[in-house]
C-alpha positions as CSV (number, residue, x, y, z in Angstrom):
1,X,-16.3,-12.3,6.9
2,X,-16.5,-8.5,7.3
3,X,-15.2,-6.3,4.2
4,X,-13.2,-4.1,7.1
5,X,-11.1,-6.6,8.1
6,X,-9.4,-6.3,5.0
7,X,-10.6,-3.2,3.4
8,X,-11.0,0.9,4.3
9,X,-13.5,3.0,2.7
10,X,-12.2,6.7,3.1
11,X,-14.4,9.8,2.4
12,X,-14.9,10.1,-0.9
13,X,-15.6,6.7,-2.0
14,X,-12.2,5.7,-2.4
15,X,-11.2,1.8,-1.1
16,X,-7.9,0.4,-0.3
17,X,-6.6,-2.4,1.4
18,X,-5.5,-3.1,4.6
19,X,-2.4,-4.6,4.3
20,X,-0.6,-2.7,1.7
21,X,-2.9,0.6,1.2
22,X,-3.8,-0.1,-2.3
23,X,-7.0,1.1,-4.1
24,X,-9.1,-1.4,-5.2
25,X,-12.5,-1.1,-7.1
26,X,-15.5,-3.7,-7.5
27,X,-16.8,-4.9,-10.7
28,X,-20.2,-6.4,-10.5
29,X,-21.5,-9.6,-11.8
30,X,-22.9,-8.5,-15.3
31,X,-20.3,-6.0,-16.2
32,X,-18.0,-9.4,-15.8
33,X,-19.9,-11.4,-18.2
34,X,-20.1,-8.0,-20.7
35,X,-16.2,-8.0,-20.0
36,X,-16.0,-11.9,-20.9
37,X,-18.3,-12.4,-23.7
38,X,-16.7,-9.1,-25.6
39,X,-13.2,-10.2,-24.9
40,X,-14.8,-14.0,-26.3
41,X,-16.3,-12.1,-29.3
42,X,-13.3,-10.3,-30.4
43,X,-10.7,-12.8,-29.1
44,X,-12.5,-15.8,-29.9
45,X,-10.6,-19.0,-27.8
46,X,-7.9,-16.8,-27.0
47,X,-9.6,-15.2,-24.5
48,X,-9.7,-18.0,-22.2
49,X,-6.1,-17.7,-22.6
50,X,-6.1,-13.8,-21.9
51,X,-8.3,-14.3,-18.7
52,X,-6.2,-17.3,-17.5
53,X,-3.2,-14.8,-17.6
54,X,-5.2,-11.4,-16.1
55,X,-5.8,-14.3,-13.6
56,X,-2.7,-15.4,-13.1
57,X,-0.7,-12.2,-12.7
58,X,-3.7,-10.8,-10.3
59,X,-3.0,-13.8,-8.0
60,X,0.5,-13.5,-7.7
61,X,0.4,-10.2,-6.8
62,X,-2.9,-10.7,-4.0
63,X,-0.5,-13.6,-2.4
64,X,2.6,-11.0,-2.8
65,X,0.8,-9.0,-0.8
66,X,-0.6,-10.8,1.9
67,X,3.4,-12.6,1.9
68,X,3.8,-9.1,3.6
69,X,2.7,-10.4,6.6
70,X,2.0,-13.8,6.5
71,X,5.5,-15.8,4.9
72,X,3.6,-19.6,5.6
73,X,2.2,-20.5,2.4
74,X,-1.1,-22.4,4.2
75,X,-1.8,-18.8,5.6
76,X,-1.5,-17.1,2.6
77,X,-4.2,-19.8,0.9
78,X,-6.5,-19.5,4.2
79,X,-6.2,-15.2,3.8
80,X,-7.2,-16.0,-0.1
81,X,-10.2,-17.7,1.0
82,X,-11.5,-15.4,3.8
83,X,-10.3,-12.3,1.2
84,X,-12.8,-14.0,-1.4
85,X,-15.4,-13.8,1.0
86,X,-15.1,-10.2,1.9
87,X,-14.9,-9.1,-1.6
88,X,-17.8,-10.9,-3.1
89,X,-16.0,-13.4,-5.2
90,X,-18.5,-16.3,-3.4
91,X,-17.2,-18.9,-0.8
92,X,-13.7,-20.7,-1.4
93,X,-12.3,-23.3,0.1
94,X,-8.5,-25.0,-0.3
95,X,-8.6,-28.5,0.5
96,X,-5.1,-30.9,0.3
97,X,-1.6,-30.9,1.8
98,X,-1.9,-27.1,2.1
99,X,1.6,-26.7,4.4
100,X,3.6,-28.8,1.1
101,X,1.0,-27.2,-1.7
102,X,0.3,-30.8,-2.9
103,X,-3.2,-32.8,-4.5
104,X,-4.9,-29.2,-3.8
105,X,-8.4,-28.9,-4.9
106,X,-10.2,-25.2,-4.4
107,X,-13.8,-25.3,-4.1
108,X,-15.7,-21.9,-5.1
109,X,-19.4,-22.0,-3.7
110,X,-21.8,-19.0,-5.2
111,X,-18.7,-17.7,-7.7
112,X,-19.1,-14.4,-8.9
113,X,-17.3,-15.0,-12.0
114,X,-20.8,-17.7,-12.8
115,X,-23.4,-15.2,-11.9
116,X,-24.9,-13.4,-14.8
117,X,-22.7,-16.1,-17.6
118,X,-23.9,-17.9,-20.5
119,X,-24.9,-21.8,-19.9
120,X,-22.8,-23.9,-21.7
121,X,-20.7,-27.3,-21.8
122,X,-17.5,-26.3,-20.7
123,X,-16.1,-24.8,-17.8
124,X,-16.0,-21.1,-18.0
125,X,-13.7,-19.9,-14.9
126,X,-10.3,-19.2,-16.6
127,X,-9.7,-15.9,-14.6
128,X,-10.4,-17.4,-11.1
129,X,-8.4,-20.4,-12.0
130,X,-5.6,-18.0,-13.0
131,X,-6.1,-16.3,-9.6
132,X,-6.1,-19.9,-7.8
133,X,-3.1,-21.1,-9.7
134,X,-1.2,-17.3,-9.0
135,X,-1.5,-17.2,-5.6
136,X,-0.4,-21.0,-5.0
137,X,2.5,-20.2,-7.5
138,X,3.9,-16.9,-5.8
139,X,3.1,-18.7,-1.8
140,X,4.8,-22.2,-3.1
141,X,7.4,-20.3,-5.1
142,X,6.7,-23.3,-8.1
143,X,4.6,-23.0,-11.3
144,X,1.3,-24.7,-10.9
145,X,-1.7,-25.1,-13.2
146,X,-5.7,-25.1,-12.5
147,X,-7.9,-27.2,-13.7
148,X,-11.1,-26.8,-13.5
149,X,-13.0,-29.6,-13.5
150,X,-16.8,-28.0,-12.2
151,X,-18.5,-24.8,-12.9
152,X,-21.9,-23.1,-12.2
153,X,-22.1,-22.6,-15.7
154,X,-22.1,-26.0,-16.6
155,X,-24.7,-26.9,-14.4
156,X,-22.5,-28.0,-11.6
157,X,-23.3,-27.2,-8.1
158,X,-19.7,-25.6,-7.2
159,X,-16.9,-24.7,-9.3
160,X,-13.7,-27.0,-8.3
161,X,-9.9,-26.4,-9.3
162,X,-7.3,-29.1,-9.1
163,X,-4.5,-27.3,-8.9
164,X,-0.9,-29.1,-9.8
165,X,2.4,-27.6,-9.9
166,X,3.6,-27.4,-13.0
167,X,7.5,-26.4,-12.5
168,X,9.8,-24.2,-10.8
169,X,8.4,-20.8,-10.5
170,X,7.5,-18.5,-14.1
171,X,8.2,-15.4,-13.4
């Protein structure tokens, strides 16, 4: 996937989107896991709860915009994945009933987020499953809830989501 199709890099260095001329900026891989571990050190658990949230909020307003110009919620899931590409978040996938937003499972091959993290037992995605769970949320108009159930940083070959709605819409 080619970053122009959804970005344009003016002179100057500034970067905005396509569909809604927003700026955007890139954060690479170990300024995340600086990001994360600080927010983990200060915040303790509560930052998996904080980065869920950032998450959550972030993907509802990536799927309001792409709901500018594409209203079925299977496109705005497909646009997420090819998006993900472009910007360097690794290689999604949305698998299930994606026209009803039912049993959906979102596979993340090479994720960003995993990169430059610590090893450790338990899944350590929270932000993209916020993201995952936002952007099915705002383009199925319900709550839903991700659950990660693989990471990189676990030792698993992909991270996976299951995402399940989880009530009318929380806005």
């Amino acid at each position: 996937m080619a970053i122009e199709q959804f970005f344009e890099i003016e002179p100057g260095g500034v970067i905005k989107t396509k569909a809604a001329g927003a700026r955007v900026f890139f954060v690479s891989t170990r300024g995340w896991a600086v990001i994360e571990k600080q927010l983990t050190k200060v915040f303790s658990s509560g930052a998996a709860v904080m980065l869920n949230e950032m998450g959550s909020s972030y993907g509802r307003g990536v799927a309001k915009e792409v709901m500018g110009f594409a209203k079925d919620p299977g496109t705005v899931l497909k646009v997420l994945e090819e998006l993900s590409a472009a910007a360097g978040w690794g290689s999604i996938e949305v698998k299930g009933d994606i026209g009803r937003g039912e049993v959906l499972e979102v596979v993340i091959t090479d994720c960003a987020f995993c990169a430059d993290g610590e090893l450790g037992p338990q899944p350590r995605c929270q932000f993209v499953g916020g993201v995952t769970a936002g952007v099915a949320s705002e383009a199925f108009a319900a709550a839903f809830r991700a659950t990660e159930t693989q990471c990189l940083r676990k030792g698993d070959t992909h991270c996976v989501f299951h995402l399940e709605r989880a009530g009318p819409s929380a806005e």
